[in-house]
C-alpha positions, 0 to 999 in steps of 0.5 A, spaced: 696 442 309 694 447 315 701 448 317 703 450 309 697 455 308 699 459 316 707 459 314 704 462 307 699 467 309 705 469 314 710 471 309 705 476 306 704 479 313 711 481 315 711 485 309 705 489 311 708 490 318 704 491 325 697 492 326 694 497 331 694 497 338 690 499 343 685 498 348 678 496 347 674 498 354 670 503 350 670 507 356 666 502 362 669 504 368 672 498 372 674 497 378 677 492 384 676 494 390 676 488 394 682 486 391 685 492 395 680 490 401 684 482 400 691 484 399 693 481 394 693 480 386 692 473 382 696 472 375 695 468 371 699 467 364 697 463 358 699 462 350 692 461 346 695 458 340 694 462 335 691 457 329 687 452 333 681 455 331 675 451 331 676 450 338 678 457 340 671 459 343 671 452 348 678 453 350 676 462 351 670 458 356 675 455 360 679 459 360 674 465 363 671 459 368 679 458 371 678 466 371 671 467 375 673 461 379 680 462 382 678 468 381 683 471 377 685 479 377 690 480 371 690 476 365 697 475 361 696 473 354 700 470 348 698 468 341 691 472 341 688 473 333 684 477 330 682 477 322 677 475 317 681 467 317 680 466 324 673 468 325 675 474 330 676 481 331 680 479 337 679 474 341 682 477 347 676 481 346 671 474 346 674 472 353 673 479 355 665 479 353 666 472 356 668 474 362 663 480 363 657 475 361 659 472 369 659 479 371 667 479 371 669 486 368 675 486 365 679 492 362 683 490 355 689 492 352 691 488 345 697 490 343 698 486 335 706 484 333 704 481 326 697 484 322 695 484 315 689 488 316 682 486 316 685 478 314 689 477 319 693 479 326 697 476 332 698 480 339 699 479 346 693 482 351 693 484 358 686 484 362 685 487 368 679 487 373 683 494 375 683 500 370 689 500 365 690 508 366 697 507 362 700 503 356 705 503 353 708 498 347 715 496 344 716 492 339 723 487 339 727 486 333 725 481 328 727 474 329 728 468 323 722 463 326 719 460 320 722 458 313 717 457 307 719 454 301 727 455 302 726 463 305 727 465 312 721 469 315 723 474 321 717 475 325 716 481 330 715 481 337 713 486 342 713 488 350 708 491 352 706 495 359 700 497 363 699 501 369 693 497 373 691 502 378 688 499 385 682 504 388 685 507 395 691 503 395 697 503 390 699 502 381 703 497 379 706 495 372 705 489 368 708 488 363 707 482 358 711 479 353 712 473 347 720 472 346 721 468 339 721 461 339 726 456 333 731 463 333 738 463 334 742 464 341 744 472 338 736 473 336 735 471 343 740 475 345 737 482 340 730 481 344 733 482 351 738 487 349 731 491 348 726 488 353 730 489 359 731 496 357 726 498 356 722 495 363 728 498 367 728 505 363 720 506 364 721 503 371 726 509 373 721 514 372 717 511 377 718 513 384 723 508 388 721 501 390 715 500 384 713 494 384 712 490 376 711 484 374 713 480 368 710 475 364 709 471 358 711 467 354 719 467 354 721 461 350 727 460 354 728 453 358 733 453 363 735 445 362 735 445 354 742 446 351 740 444 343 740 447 338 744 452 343 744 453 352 738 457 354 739 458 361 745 463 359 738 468 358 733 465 364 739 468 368 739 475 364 732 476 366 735 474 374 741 478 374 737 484 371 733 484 377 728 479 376 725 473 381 721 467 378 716 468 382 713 460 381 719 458 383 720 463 389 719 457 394 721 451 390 728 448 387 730 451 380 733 444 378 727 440 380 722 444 376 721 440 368 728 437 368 726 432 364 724 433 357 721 426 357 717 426 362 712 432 364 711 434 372 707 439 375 712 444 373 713 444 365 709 449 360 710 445 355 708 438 353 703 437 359 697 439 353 693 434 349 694 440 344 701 439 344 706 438 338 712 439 340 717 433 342 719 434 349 717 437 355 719 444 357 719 451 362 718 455 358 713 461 360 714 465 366 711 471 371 718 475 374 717 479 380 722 485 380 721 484 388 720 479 394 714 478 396 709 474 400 707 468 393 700 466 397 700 460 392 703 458 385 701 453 379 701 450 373 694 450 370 690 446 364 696 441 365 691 436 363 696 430 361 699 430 369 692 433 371 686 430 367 681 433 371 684 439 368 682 443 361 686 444 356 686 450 353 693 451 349 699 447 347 701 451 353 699 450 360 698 457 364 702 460 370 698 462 376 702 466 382 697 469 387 702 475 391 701 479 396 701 486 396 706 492 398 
């Protein structure tokens, strides 16, 4: 039933288009001086699960405790909400308020796909302990994922980037993404045509050798060939340049290759709020350069780690990666 009133409400959404972006720092200065003092940057992506809402505020807790813990320096995130059904303005906001209750300052850009209004908005967020002094978002055309009642419900999805700005040493780009999920190869396909371009258009008008990463939710399993083959995509983010940044130091073919059995490796299917039927490698952090990967991870993986949270029907992806 809880499905039937989602798929619902959602049909009224996309007549109403995109809710707003923007950022939500309200004019705190943030910095990250030790970060440049260390060297390196800590990612961490994760997928909120949009419509789990009575466990939302306990799965935000673990996600800032990972966060304060690691620590984590930029955060990449999937499926945030906001509205009046779910409880929240924003719950990327709520983890950013977290964050700061353990002294962990974070800078805030929410950038909504699909909004009603004052009822109901989904986003992808970037948080960052080093100020966001550029941003920028572009939406991606609309994909059939959802049907209701005989009718095929297009959802918008977005890219968005945010110029983080290291004290004394360096600005680099992140760049966040939620590519459709039960689309069809060519829908697939119209994402990228729009996605790759647009990183490589903004990347042109930055000075040679600018270092960018990629991350998200990408719905792309290297090894799932049904209902089509979806490597063909994986390969695309590559050959525009990209390198997986998790598997820079381990075996492509070893990594979730078993749709029966989740590893260390998978993002979906390691998760006791996990419903789908198999397990899958689905969300990324892409580097457009080889650097130095101080440590990767799969996080809150808890059905192959039980010490773990779970915070998602998705695991989370950290990479730790020197600096340039």
């Amino acid at each position: 039933m809880k499905n039937i009133v989602f798929f619902a409400i959602f049909s009224i959404i996309v007549l109403f288009g995109c809710a707003k972006s923007g950022g939500e720092n309200k004019g705190q200065k943030i910095q990250c001086d030790d970060v440049a003092s260390r060297n390196y940057l800590n990612i961490l992506s994760v997928n909120l699960l949009f419509k789990e809402i009575e466990t939302r505020e306990q799965r935000l807790e673990d996600v800032a405790k990972f966060a304060e813990k690691t620590p984590v320096d930029v955060i990449l995130l999937q499926e945030v909400v906001g509205g009046a059904l779910v409880h929240t303005e924003n719950s990327a906001a709520d983890l950013q308020k977290k964050l700061r209750a353990r002294n962990r300052d974070y800078d805030l850009y929410t950038a909504f796909e699909i909004g009603l209004p004052g009822v109901i908005g989904v986003a992808n967020a970037v948080l960052s302990r080093c100020e966001i002094d550029f941003r920028t978002t572009k939406h991606l055309p609309h994909a059939t994922e959802l049907n209701f009642r005989g009718h095929d419900i297009k959802l918008p999805r977005n890219v968005m980037m945010t110029r983080i700005n290291i004290p004394n040493y360096i600005k680099l780009n992140i760049y966040n993404t939620h590519l459709c999920a039960a689309c069809t190869a060519d829908q697939l396909d119209a994402q990228l045509d729009v996605l790759l371009p647009f990183i490589s258009e903004l990347e042109t008008s930055f000075p040679s050798g600018n270092f960018a990463i990629l991350g998200g939710d990408f719905n792309i399993d290297r090894f799932r060939v049904d209902p089509f083959v979806e490597r063909f995509f994986y390969d695309r983010i590559v050959n525009a340049g990209f390198i997986d940044a998790y598997a820079q130091n381990r075996s492509l073919d070893n990594l979730c290759t078993n749709t029966k059995q989740s590893d260390a490796h998978c993002t979906v299917g390691v998760s006791t709020l996990d419903v789908g039927g198999s397990a899958r490698r689905i969300d990324y952090i892409f580097m457009n350069q080889a650097k130095n990967i101080r440590e990767s991870r799969v996080v809150f993986n808890n059905l192959v780690d039980p010490s773990q949270s779970s915070v998602s029907d998705h695991a989370g992806v950290f990479v730790s990666v020197t600096l340039p």
